[in-house]
N, C-alpha and C positions, 0 to 999 in steps of 0.2 A: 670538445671535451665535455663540456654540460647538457651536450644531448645527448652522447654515449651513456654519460653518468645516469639521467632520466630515462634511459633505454634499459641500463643495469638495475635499476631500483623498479622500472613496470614489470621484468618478467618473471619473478615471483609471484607479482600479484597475479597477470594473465594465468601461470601456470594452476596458480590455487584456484581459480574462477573456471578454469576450463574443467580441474581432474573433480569441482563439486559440483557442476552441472553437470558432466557424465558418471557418478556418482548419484545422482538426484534422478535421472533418466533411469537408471536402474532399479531408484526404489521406489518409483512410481509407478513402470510399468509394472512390477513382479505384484507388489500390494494392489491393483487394478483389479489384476487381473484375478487374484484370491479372493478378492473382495465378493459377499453371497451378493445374485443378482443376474439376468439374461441378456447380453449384450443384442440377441436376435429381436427381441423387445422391442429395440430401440428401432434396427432398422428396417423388421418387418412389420411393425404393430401387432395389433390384435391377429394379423393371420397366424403366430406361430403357436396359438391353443389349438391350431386348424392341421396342423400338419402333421404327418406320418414321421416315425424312425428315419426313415427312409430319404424324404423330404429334409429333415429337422438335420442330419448327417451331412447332405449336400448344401446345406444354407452355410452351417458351419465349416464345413471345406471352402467355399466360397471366401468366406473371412481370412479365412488362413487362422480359427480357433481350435483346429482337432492338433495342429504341430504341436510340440514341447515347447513350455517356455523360452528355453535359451535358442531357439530357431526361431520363434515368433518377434524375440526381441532383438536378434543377427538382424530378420530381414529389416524390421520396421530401423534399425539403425544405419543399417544400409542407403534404405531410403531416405531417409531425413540428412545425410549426407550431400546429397544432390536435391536439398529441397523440396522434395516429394515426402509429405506426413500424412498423406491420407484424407478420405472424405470422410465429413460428418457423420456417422450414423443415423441419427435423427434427421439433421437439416439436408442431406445428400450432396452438399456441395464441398468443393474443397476446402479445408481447414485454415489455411492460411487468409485463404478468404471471407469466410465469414467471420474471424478474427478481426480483419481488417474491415468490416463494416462496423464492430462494437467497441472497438479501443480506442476511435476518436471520442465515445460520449465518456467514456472512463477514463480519457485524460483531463477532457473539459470538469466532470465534477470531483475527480482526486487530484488534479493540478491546483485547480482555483480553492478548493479548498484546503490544500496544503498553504497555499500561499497565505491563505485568510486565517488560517492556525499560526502560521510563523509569526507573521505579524501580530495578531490579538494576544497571541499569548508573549508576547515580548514586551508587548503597552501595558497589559495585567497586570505582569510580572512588576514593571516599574513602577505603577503607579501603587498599587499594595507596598513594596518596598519603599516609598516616597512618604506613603501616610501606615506606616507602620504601627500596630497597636494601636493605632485610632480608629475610631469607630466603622468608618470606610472599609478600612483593612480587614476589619474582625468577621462586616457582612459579604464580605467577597469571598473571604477565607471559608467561611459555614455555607454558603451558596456553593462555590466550587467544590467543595466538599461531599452533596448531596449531590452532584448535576456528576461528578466523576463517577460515579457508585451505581449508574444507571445504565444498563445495555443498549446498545446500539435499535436492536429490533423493538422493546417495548418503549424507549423515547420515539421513535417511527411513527410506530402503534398511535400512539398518545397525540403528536402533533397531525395524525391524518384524521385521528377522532375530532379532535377540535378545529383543523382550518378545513380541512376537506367535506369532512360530512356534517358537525354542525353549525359551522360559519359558511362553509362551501365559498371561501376566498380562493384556495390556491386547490391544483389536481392531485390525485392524489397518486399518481402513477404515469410510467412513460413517460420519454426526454421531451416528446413534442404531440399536440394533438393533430388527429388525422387531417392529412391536407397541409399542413402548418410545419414540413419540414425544414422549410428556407425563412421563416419567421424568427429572428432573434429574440422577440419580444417573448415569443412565446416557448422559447425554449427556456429562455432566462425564468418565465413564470412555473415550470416545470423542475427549474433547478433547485427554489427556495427551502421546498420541506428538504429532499437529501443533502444540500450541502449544509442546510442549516444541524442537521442529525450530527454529522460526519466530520463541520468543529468544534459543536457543544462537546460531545463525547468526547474529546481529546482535549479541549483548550483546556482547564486547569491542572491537567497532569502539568503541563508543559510551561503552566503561566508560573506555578506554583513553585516549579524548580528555579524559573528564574527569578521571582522573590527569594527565595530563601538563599541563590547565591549573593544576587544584591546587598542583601543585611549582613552576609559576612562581608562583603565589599568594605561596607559602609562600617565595619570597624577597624577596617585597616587604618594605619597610621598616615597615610596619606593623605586621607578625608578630614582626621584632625588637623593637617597642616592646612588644608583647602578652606578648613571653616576656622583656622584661626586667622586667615585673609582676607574673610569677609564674604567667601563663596556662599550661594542657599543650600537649601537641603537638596531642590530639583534641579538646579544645572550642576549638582556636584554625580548624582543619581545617573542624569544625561548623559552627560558628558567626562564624567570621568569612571565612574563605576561601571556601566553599561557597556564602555571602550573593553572593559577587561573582561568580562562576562559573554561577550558574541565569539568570538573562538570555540570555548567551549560548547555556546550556543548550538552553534552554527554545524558541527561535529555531532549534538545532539540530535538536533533534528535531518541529518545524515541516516540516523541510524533508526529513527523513527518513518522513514518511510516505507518500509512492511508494514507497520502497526497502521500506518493509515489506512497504505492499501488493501491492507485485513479489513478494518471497519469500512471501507466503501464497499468490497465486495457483500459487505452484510446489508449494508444498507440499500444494494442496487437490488437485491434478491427481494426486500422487503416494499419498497416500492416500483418492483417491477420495471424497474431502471434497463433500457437495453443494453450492457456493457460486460464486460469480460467479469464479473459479480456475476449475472443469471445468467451469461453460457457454463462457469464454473460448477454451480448450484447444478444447471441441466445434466454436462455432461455427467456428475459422480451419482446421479439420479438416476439417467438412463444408460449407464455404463458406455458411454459415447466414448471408446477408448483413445482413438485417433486424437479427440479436442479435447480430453481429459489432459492428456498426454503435455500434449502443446503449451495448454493453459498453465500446466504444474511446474512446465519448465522456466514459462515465461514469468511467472510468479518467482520462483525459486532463483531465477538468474537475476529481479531487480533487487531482491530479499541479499543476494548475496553480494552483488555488486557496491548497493548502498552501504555493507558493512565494510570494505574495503574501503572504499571512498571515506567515512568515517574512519577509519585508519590515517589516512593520505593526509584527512584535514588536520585530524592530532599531530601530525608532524609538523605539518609546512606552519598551522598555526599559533602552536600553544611552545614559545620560544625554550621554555624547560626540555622539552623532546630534542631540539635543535642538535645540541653540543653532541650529545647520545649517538644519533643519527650519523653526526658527521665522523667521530668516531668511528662508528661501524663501516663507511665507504671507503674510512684512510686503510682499515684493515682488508 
């Protein structure tokens, strides 16, 4: 009975998740393909200043570019039915493949950097909330303030200016130096400037929300009973306030994993990072339709997935939703 029930409350979500990524498939290709730019560019190079009417008409029949939209985008859906999306324009290889050579270094530094945003900004959060209005609080408060208000590409800029070129401590581009692909050490020294970009940039949105839930924690009535018994200010913070604040937490940063995945891909563009960032950047560049395509979807499927899942969390954890919920099954 509670697996039919959990069967009956997933296929609304499946059903919203499938009709927006064939929805999304549609407004990518259509917008792609409108977009000013020569898809031949891409996969002829410089030969296509070189070629006759004649030539320029057959290259395009080749493609399958002279069809009408709504045929171009039958067939290529046909195809992607069975797995087949197409080769590269630019890189001539299949799409799914050269995919799969860049989205392990893109989970390595939006994983770990997720991770290291969850975390930092959850310690932030408490410790600002713990030393509240005290002097600590007030220079983290004015610090994260300025460091939020900074973009992705010119904080990039700024730490390849100072470690790269004139400290020349860390690289300033690429997941690993030539020869050195199976080197941990040095992929890890590769990772410092981007992941270091990719939490600044985010960590006090996220620290900031959770101080400010804290201190309304921290007026609840419960806090005055806890500290009429002698509890402190930090294991009441810990361990009781922080208890009620991860729910919501946890739901939040559900919902922030587009916004990361957003700033990685800016950041992998800016330092030349190999991952699903500078194939993105390439394909909208050299109108590489096929990995455009792929990329938009693949983007657009974790953008919509992680909103659902934020969903899921709000119910299963924030016990207000509960009753509601179960309501709506009885009916």
């Amino acid at each position: 009975m509670k697996v039919r029930r959990f069967f009956l409350r997933l296929l609304p979500r499946l059903g919203i998740f499938v009709l927006s990524v064939l929805l999304l498939s549609v407004l990518t290709f259509y917008i792609s393909r409108l977009a000013p730019g020569d898809p031949l560019v891409s996969y002829y190079g410089d030969r296509v200043e070189k070629m006759s009417p004649a030539e320029r008409e057959w290259a395009e029949d080749k493609l399958g570019l002279n069809d009408p939209l709504p045929t171009q985008y039958a067939r290529w859906f046909s195809r992607a039915l069975h797995g087949d999306f197409g080769i590269s324009y630019k890189y001539k290889i299949d799409v799914l493949e050269l995919i799969g050579d860049r989205i392990g270094n893109t989970l390595l530094l939006g994983g770990l950097g997720f991770v290291l945003l969850f975390v930092l900004a959850l310690l932030l959060g408490a410790l600002c909330a713990w030393k509240e209005d005290r002097p600590l609080d007030r220079i983290l408060c004015k610090l994260g303030t300025v460091t939020s208000c900074i973009p992705e590409f010119w904080l990039s800029l700024m730490l390849i200016l100072l470690f790269s070129v004139t400290l020349r401590w860390l690289p300033s581009s690429g997941a690993y130096s030539v020869g050195h692909a199976d080197d941990i050490g040095d992929r890890i020294v590769h990772l410092i400037l981007p992941m270091s970009v990719v939490v600044l940039s985010h960590l006090w949105y996220y620290a900031y929300l959770v101080r400010n839930r804290l201190v309304e924690e921290l007026r609840a009535d419960y806090v005055l009973l806890a500290r009429s018994e002698g509890m402190g200010r930090a294991h009441i913070v810990l361990r009781q306030c922080l208890r009620n604040v991860l729910p919501s937490y946890l739901s939040l940063m559900a919902i922030s994993v587009p916004h990361v995945m957003g700033g990685t891909y800016i950041v992998e563009a800016v330092f030349s990072y190999p991952g699903l960032g500078t194939l993105s950047y390439e394909s909208a560049r050299y109108k590489d339709y096929n990995l455009l395509m792929v990329l938009c979807l693949l983007s657009g499927a974790v953008v919509i997935a992680c909103s659902l899942l934020a969903q899921a969390l709000n119910a299963r954890l924030d016990p207000r939703l509960r009753p509601a919920e179960r309501e709506v099954t009885s009916k």
